[in-house]
LUMROGU-217499 format. One line per field, with one value per atom (N, C-alpha, C, O, CB): x negated, z, y; residue in three letters; atom name; residue number from 1. Coordinates in pm, whole numbers. Each point is the difference from the previous one (the first is absolute). Last residue first. Glycine has a CB too. Layout:
<recs>
x: X_...
z: Z_...
y: Y_...
r: ALA_...
a: CA_...
k: NUM_...
</recs>
This chain:
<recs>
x: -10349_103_139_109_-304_-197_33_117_81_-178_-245_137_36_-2_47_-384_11_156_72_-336_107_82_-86_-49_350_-481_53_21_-49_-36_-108_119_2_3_219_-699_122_67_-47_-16_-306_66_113_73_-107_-381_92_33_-103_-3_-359_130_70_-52_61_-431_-26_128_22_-220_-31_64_18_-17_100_-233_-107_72_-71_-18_428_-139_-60_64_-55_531_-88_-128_-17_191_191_-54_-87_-42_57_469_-142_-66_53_-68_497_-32_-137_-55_247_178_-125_-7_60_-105_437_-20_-131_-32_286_-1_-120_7_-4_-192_563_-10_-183_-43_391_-24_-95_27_61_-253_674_-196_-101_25_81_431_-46_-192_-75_375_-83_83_-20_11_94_-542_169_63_-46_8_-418_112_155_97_-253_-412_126_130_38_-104_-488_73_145_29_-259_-112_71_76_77_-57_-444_72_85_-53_-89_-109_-13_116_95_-216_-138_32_86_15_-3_-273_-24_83_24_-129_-188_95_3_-96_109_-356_59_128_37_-127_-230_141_45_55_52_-515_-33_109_3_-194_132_-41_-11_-40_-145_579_-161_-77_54_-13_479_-43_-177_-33_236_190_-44_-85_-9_14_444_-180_-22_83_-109_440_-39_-153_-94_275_231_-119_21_97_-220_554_-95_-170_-34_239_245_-45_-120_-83_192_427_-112_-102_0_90_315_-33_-100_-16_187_202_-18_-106_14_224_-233_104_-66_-108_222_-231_-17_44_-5_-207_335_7_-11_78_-117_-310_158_76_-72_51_-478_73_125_77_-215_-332_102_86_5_-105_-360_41_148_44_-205_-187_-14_104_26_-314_245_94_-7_76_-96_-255_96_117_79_-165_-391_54_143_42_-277_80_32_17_92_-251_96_159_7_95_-48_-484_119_115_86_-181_-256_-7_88_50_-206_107_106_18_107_-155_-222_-28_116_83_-238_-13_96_-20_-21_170_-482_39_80_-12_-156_108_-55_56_68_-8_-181_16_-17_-69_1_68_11_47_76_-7_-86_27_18_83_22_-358_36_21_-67_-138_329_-131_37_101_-214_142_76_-77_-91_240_-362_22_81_-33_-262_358_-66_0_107_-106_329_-93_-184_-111_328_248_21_-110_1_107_-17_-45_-13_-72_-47_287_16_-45_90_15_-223_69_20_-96_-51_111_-70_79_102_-180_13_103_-98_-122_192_-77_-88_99_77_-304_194_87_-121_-105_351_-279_-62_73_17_-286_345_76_-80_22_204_-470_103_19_-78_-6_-34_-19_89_112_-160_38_-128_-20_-109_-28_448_56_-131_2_209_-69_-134_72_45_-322_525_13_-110_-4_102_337_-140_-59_86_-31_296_-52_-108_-94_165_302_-101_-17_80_-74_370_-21_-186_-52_404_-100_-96_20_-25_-142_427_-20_-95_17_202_-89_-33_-76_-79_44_127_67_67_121_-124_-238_-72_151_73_-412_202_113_-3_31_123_-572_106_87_-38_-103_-162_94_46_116_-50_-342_-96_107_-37_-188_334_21_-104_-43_276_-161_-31_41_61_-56_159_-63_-29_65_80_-94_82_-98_-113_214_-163_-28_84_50_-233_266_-41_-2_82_-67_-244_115_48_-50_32_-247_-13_104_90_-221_-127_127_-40_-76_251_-463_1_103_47_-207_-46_121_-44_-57_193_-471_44_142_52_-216_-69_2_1_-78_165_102_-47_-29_98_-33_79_-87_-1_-30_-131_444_-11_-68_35_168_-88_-92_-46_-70_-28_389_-67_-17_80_47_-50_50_-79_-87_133_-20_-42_77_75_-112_-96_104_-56_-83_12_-12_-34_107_115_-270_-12_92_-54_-118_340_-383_26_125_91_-192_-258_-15_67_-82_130_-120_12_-27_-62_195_-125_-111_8_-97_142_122_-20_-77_-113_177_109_-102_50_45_-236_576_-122_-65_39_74_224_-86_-100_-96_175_264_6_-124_-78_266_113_-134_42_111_-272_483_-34_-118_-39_261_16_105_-76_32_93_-224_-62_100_47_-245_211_69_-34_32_104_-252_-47_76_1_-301_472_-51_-41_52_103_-244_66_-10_-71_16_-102_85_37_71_83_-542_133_-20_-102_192_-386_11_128_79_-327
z: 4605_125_-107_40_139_-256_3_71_63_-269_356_-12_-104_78_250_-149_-59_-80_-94_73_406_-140_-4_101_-75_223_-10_-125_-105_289_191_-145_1_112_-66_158_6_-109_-114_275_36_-99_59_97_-228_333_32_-140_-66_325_-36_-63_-22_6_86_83_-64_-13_0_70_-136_76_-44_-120_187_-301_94_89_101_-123_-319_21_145_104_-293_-22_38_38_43_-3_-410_60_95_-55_-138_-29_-3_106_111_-216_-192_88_-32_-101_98_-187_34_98_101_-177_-253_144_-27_-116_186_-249_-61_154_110_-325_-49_118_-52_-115_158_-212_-44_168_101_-309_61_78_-23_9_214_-388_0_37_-38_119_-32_16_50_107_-93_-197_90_25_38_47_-420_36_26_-64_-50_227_-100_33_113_-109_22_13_-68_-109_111_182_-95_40_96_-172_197_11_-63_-83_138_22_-90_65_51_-251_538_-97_-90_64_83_221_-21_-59_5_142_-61_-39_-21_-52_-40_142_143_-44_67_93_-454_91_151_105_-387_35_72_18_86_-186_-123_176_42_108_-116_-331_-30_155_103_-343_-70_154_-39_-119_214_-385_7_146_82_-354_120_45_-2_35_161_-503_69_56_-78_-57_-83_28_82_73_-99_-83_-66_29_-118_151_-74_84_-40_-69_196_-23_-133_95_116_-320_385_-23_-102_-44_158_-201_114_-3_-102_151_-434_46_99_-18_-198_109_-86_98_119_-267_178_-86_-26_-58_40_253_18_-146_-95_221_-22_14_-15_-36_210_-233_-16_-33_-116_53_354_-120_-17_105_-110_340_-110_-106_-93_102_360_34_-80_14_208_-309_-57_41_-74_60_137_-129_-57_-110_86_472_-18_-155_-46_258_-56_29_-55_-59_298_-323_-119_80_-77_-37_398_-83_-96_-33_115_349_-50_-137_-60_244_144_-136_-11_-21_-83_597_-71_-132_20_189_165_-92_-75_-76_74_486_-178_-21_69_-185_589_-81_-178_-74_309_335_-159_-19_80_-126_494_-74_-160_-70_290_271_-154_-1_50_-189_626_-104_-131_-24_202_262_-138_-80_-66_59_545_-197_-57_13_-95_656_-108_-139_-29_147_235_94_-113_54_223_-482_171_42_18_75_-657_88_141_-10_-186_-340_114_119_62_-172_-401_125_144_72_-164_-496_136_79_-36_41_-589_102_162_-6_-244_-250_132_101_67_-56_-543_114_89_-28_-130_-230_100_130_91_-167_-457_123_113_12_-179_-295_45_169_79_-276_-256_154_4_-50_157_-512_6_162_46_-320_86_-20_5_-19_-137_407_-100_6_97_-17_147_-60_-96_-110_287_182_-40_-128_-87_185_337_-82_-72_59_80_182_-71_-111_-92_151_403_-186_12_96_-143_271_3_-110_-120_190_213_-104_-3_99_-135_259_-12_-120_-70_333_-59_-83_9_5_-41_244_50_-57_79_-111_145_-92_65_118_-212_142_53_-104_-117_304_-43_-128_29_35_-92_409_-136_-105_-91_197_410_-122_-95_-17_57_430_-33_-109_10_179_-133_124_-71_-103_311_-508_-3_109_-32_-259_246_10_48_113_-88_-373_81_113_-7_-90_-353_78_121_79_-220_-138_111_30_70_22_-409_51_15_-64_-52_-64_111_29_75_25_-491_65_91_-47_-174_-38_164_43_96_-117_-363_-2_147_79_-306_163_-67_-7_2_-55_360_25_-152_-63_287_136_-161_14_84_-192_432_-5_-180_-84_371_77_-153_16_69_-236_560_-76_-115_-28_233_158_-119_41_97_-290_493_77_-161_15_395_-326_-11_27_38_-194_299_-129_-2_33_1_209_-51_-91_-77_262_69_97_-124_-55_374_-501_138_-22_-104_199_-491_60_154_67_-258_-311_135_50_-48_70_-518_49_193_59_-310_-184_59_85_24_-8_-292_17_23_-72_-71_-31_7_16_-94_-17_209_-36_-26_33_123_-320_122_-55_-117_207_-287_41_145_118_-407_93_52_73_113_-105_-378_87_32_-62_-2_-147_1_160_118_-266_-222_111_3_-61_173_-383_32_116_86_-265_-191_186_-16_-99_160_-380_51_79_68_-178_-90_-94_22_-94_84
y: 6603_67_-3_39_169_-599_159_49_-68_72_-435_-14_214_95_-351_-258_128_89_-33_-80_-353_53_151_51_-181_-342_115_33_-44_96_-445_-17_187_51_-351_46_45_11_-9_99_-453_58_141_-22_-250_-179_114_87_19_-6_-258_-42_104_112_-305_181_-116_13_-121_-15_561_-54_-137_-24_229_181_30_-121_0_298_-127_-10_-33_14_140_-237_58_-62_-115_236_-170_-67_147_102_-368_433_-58_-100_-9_219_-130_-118_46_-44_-170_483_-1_-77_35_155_111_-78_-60_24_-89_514_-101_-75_55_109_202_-101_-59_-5_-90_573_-66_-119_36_196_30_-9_-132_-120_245_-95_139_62_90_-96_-500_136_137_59_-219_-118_-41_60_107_-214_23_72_-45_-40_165_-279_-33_116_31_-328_56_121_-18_-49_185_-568_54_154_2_-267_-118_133_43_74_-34_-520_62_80_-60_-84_-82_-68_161_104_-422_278_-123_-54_-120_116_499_-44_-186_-56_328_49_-48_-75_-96_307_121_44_-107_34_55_-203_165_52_87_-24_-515_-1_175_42_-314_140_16_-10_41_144_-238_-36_60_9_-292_510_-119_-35_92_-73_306_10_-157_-83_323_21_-98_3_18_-127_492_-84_-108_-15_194_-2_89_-49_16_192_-511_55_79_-58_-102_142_13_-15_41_129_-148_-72_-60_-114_160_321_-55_-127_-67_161_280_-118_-74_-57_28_589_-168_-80_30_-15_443_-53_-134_-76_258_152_8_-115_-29_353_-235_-177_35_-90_-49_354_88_-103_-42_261_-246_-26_59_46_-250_194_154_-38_77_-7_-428_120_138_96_-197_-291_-13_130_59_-328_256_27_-49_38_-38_-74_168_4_68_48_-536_23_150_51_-218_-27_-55_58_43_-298_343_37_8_108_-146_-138_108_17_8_108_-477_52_55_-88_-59_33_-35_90_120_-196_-195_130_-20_-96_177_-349_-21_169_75_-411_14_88_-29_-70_190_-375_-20_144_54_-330_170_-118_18_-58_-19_339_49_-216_-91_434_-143_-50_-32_-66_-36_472_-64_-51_49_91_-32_88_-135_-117_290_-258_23_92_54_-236_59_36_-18_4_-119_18_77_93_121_-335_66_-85_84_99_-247_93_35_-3_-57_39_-89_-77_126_27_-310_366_-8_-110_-59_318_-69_-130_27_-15_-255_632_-112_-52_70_73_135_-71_-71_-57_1_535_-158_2_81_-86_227_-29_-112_-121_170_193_-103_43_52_-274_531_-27_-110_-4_239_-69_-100_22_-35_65_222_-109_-171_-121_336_319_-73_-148_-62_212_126_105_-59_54_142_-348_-34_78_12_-242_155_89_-61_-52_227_-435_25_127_11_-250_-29_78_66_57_89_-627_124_154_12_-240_-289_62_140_71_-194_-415_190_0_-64_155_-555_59_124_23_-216_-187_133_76_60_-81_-513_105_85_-6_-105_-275_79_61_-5_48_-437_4_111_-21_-198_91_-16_-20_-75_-47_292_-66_34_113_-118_168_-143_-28_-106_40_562_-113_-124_-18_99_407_-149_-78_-36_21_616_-158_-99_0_77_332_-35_-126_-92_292_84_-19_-7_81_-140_464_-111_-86_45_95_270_-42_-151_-73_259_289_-135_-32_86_-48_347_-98_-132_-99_166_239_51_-18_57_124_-462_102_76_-53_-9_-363_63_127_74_-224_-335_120_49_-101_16_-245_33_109_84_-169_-349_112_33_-56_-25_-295_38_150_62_-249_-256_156_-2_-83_243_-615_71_127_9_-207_-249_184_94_89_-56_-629_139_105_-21_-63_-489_134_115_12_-70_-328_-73_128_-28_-233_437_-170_-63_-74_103_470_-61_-96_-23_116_34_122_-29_36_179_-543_73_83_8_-149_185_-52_-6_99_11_-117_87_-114_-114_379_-356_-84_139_27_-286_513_-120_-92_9_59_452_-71_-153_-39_204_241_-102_-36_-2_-94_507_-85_-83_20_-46_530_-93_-99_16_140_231_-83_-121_-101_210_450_-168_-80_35_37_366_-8_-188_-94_353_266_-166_-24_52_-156_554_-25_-148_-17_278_-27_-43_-14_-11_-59_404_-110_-79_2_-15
r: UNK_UNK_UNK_UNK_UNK_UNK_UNK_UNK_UNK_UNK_UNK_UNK_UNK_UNK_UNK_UNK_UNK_UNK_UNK_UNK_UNK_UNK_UNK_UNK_UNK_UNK_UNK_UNK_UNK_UNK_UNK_UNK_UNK_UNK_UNK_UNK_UNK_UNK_UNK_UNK_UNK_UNK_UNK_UNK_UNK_UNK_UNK_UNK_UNK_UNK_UNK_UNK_UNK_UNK_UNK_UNK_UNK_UNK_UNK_UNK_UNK_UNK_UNK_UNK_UNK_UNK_UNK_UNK_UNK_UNK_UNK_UNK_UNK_UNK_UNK_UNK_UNK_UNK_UNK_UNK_UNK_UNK_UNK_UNK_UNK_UNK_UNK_UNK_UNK_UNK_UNK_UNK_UNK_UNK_UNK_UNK_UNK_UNK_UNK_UNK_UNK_UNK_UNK_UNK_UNK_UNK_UNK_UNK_UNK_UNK_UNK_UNK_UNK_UNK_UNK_UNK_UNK_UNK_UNK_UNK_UNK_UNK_UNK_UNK_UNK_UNK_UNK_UNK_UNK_UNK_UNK_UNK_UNK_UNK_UNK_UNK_UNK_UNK_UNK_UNK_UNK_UNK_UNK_UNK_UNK_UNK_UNK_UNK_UNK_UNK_UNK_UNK_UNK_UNK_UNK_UNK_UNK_UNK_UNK_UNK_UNK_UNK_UNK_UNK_UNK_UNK_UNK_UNK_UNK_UNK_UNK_UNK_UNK_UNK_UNK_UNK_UNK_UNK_UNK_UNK_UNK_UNK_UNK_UNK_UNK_UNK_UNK_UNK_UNK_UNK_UNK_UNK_UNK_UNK_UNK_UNK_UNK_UNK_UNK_UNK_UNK_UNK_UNK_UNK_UNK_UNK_UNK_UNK_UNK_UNK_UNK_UNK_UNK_UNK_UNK_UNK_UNK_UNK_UNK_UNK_UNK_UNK_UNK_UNK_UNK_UNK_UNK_UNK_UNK_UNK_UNK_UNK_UNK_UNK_UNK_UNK_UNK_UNK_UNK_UNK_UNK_UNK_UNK_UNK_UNK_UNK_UNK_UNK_UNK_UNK_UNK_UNK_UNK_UNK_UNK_UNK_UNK_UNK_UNK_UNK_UNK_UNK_UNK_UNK_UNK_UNK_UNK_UNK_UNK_UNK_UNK_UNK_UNK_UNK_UNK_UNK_UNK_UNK_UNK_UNK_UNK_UNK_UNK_UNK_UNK_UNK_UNK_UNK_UNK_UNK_UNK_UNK_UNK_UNK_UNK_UNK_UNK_UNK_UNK_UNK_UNK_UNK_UNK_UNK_UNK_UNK_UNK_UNK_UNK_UNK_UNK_UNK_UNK_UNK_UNK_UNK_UNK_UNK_UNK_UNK_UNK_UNK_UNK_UNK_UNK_UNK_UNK_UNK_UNK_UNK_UNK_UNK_UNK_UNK_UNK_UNK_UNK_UNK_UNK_UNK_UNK_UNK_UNK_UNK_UNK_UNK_UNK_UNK_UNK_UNK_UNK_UNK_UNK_UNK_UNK_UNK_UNK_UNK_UNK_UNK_UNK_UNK_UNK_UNK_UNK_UNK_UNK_UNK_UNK_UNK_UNK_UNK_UNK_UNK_UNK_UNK_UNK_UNK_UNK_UNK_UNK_UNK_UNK_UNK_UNK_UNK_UNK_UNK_UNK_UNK_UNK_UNK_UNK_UNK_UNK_UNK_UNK_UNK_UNK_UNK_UNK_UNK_UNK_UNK_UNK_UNK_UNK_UNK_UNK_UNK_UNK_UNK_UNK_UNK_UNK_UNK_UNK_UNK_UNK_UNK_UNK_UNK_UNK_UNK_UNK_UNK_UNK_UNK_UNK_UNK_UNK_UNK_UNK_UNK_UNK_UNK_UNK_UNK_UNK_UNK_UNK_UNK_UNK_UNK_UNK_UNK_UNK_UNK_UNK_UNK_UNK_UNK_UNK_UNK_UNK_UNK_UNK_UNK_UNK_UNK_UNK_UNK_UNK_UNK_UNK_UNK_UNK_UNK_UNK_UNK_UNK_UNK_UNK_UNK_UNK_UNK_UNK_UNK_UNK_UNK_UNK_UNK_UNK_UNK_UNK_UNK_UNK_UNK_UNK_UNK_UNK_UNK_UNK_UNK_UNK_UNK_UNK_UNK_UNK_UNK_UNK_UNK_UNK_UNK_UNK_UNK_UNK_UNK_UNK_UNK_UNK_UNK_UNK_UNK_UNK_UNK_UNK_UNK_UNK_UNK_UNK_UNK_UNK_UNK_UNK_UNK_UNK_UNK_UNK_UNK_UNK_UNK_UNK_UNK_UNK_UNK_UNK_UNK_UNK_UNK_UNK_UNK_UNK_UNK_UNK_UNK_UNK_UNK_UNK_UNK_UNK_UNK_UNK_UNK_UNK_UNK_UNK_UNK_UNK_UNK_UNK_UNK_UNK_UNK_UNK_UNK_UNK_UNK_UNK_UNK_UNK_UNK_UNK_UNK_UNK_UNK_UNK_UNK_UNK_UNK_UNK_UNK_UNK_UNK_UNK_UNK_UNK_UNK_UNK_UNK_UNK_UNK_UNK_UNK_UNK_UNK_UNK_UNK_UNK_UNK_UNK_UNK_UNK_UNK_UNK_UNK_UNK_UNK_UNK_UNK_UNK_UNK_UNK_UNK_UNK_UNK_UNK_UNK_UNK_UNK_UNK_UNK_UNK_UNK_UNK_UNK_UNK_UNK_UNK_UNK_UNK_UNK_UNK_UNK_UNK_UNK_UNK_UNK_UNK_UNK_UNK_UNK_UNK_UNK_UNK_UNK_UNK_UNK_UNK_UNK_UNK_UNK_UNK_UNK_UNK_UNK_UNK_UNK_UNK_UNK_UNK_UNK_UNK_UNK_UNK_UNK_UNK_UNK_UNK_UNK_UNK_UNK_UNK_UNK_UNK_UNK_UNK_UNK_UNK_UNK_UNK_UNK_UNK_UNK_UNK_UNK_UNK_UNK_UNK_UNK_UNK_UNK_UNK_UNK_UNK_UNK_UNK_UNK_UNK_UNK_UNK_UNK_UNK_UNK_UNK_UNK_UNK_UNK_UNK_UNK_UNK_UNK_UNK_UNK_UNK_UNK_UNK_UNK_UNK_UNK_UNK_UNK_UNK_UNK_UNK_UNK_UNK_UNK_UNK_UNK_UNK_UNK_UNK_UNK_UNK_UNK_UNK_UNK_UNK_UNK_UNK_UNK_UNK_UNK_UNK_UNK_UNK_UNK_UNK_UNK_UNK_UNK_UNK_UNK_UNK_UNK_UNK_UNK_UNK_UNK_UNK_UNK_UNK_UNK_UNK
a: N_CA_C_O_CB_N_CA_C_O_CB_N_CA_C_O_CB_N_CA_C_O_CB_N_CA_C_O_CB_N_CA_C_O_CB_N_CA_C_O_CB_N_CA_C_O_CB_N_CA_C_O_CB_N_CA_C_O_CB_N_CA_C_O_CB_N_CA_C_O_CB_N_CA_C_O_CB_N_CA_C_O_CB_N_CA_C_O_CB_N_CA_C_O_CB_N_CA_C_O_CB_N_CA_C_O_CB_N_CA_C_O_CB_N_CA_C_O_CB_N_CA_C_O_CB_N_CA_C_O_CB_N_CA_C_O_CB_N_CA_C_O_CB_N_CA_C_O_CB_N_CA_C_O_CB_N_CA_C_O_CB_N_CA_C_O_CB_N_CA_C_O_CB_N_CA_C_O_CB_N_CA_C_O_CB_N_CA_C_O_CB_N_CA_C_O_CB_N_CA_C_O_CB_N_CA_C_O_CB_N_CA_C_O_CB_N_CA_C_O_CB_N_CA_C_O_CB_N_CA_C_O_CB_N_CA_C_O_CB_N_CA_C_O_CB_N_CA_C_O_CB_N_CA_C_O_CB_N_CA_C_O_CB_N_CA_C_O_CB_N_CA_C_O_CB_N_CA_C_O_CB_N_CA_C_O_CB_N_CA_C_O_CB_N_CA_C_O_CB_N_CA_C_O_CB_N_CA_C_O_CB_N_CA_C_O_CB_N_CA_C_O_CB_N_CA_C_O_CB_N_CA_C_O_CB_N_CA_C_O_CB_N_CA_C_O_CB_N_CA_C_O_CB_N_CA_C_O_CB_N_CA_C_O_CB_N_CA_C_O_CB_N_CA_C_O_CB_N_CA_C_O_CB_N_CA_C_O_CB_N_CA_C_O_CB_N_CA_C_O_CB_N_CA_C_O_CB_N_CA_C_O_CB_N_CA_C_O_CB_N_CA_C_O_CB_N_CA_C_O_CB_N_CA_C_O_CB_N_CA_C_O_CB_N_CA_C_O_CB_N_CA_C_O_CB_N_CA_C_O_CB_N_CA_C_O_CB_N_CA_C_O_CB_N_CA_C_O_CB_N_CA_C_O_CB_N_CA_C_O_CB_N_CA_C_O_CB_N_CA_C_O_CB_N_CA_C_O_CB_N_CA_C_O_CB_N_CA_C_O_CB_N_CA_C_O_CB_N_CA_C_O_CB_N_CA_C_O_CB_N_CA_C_O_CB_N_CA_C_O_CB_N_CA_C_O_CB_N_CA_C_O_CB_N_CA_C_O_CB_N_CA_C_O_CB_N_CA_C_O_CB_N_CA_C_O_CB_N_CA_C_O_CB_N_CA_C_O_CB_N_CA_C_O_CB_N_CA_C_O_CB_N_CA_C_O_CB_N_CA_C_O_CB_N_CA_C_O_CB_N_CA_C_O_CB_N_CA_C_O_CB_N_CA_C_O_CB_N_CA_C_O_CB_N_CA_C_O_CB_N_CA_C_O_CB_N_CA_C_O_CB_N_CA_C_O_CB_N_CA_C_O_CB_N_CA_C_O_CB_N_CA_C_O_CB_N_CA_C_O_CB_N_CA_C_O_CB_N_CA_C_O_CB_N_CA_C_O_CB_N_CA_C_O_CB_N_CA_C_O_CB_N_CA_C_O_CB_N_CA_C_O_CB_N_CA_C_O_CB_N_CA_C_O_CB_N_CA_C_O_CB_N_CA_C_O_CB_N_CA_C_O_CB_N_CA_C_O_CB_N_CA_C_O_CB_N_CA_C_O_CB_N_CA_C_O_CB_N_CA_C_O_CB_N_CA_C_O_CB_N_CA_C_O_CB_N_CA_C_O_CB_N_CA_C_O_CB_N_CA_C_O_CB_N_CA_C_O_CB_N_CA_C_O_CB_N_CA_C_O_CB_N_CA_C_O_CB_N_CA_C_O_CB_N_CA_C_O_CB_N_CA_C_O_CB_N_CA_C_O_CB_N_CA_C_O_CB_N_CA_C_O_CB_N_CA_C_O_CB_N_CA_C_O_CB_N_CA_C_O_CB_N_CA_C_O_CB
k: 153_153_153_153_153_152_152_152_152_152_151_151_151_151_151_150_150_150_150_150_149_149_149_149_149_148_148_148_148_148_147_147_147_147_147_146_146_146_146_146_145_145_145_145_145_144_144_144_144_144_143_143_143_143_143_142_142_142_142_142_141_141_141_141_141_140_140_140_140_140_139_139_139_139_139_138_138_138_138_138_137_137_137_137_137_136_136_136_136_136_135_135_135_135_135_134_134_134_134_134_133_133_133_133_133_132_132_132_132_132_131_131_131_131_131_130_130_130_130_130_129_129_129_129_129_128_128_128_128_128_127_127_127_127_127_126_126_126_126_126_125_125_125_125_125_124_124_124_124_124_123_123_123_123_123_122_122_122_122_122_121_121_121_121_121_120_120_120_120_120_119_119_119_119_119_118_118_118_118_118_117_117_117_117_117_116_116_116_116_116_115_115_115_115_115_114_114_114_114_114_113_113_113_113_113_112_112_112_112_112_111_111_111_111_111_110_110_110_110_110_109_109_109_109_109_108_108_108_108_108_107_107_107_107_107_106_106_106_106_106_105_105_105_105_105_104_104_104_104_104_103_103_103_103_103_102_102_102_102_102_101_101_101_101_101_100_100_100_100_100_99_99_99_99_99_98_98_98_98_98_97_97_97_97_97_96_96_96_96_96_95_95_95_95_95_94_94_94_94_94_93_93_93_93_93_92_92_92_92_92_91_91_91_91_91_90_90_90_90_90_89_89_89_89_89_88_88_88_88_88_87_87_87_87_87_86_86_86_86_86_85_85_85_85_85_84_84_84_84_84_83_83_83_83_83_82_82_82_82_82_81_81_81_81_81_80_80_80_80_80_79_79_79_79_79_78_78_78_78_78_77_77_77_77_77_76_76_76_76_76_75_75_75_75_75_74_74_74_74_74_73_73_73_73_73_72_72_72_72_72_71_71_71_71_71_70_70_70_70_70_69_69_69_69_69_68_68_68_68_68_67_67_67_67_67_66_66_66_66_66_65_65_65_65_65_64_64_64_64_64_63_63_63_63_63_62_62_62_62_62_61_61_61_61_61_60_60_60_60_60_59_59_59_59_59_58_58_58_58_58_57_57_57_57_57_56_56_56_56_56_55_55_55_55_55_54_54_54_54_54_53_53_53_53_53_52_52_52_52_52_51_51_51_51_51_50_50_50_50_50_49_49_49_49_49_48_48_48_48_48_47_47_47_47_47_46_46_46_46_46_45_45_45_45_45_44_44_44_44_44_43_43_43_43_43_42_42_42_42_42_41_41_41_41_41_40_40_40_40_40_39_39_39_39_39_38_38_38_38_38_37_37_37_37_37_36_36_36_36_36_35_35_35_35_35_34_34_34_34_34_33_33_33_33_33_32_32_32_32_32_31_31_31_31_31_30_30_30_30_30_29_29_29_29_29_28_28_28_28_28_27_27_27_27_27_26_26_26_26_26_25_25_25_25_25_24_24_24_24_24_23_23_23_23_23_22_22_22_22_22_21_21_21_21_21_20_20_20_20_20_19_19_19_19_19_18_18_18_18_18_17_17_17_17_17_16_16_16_16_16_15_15_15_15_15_14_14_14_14_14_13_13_13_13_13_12_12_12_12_12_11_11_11_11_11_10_10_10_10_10_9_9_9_9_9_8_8_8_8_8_7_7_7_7_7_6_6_6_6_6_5_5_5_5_5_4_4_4_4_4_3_3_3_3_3_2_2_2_2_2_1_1_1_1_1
</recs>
């Protein structure tokens, strides 16, 4: 279906998991892809800013992100997950864009409590490659957001 790749910029207002910070990574699982960042020391703001390339072949599989803490002499304690919706990016990458003028923007995702999203998505064609950037709220957690791009090759 496509090759992209997702660019996990930074968390923001993550959750503590130590005394007074945390030790985050992100953890991208689809399918029998597992890629891993890697871990930012004491910060609840971190700049991860990796990049992944992605296969993705069902446009109704979402991408599940999970935020951990790191932790020595203990299990990694989960700080929030969400499912990332591909869906609208894979249909736009079927689309046949050569041509159209920089800076268009070919869809928009609206926010819904089942993308996570905290504020409105825009797909857009940038020099030459589809871009979708994405502020989600993560689940199951009392705080915390990540910034990431969707990016075509």
């Amino acid at each position: 279906m496509g090759f992209f790749k997702v660019h996990i910029q930074r968390g923001v207002n993550l959750a503590v998991r130590d005394i007074v910070t945390s030790d985050p990574y992100v953890v991208l699982k689809l399918g029998k892809q597992k890629l891993k960042t890697r871990v930012i020391k004491g910060n609840v703001t971190p700049e991860w800013n990796e990049c992944f390339n992605i296969s993705a072949s069902d446009p109704h599989v979402p991408i599940n992100l999970c935020v951990y803490d790191k932790d020595t002499f203990s299990f990694d304690d989960k700080m929030g997950e969400v499912d990332i919706d591909v869906g609208p990016f894979l249909k736009a990458l079927k689309m046949q864009l050569q041509g159209v003028p920089d800076g268009i923007t070919v869809a928009k995702v609206q926010p819904t409590k089942q993308n996570c999203l905290t504020e409105e998505s825009s797909i857009v064609w940038s020099g030459g490659k589809l871009v979708q950037s994405m502020i989600l709220r993560l689940r199951n957690v009392e705080c915390g957001e990540v910034e990431l791009q969707l990016r075509s090759d």
